[in-house]
C-alpha positions in Angstrom: -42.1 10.6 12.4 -39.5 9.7 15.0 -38.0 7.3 13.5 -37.6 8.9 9.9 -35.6 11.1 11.9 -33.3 8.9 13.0 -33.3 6.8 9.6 -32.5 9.9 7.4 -29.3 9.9 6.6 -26.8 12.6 7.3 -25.8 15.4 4.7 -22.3 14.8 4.2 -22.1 17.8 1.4 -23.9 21.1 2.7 -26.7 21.5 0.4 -25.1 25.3 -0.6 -22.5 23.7 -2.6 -24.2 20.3 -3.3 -24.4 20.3 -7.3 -25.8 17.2 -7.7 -28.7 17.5 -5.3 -29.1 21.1 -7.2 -29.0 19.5 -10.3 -31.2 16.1 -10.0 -32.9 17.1 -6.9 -31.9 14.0 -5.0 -28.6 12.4 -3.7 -26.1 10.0 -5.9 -27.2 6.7 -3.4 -30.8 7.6 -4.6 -30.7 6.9 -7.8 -32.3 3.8 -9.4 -30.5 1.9 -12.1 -31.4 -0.8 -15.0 -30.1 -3.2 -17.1 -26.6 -2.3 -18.4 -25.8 -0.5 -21.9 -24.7 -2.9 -24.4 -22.1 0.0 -25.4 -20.2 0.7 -22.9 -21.3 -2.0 -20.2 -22.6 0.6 -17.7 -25.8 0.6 -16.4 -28.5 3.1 -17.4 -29.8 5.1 -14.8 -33.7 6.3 -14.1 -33.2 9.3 -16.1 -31.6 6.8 -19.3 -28.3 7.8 -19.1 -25.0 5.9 -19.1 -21.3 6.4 -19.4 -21.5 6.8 -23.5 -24.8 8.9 -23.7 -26.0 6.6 -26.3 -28.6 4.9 -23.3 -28.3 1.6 -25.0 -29.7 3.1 -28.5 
């Protein structure tokens, strides 16, 4: 357990004010993404958003 310690990386937002760890429950460098959105040319994330909402529909 040691070394998750020392691999964890740092809070660099405290988590009182930290909206996107309130609202998604995980930090912005945590989140997976796919193939990109023939749309707009983003990619979609885990949660099948993208930059146009339309997730590649």
């Amino acid at each position: 357990m040691h070394i998750k310690k020392l691999l964890k990386k740092k809070r660099e937002i405290p988590l009182e004010i930290d909206d996107h760890f309130k609202l998604f429950g995980k930090e912005p460098w945590e989140v997976e993404f796919g193939e990109k959105c023939p749309v707009c040319n983003v990619r979609i994330d885990e949660y099948g958003f993208c930059s146009c909402g339309s997730g590649g529909d």
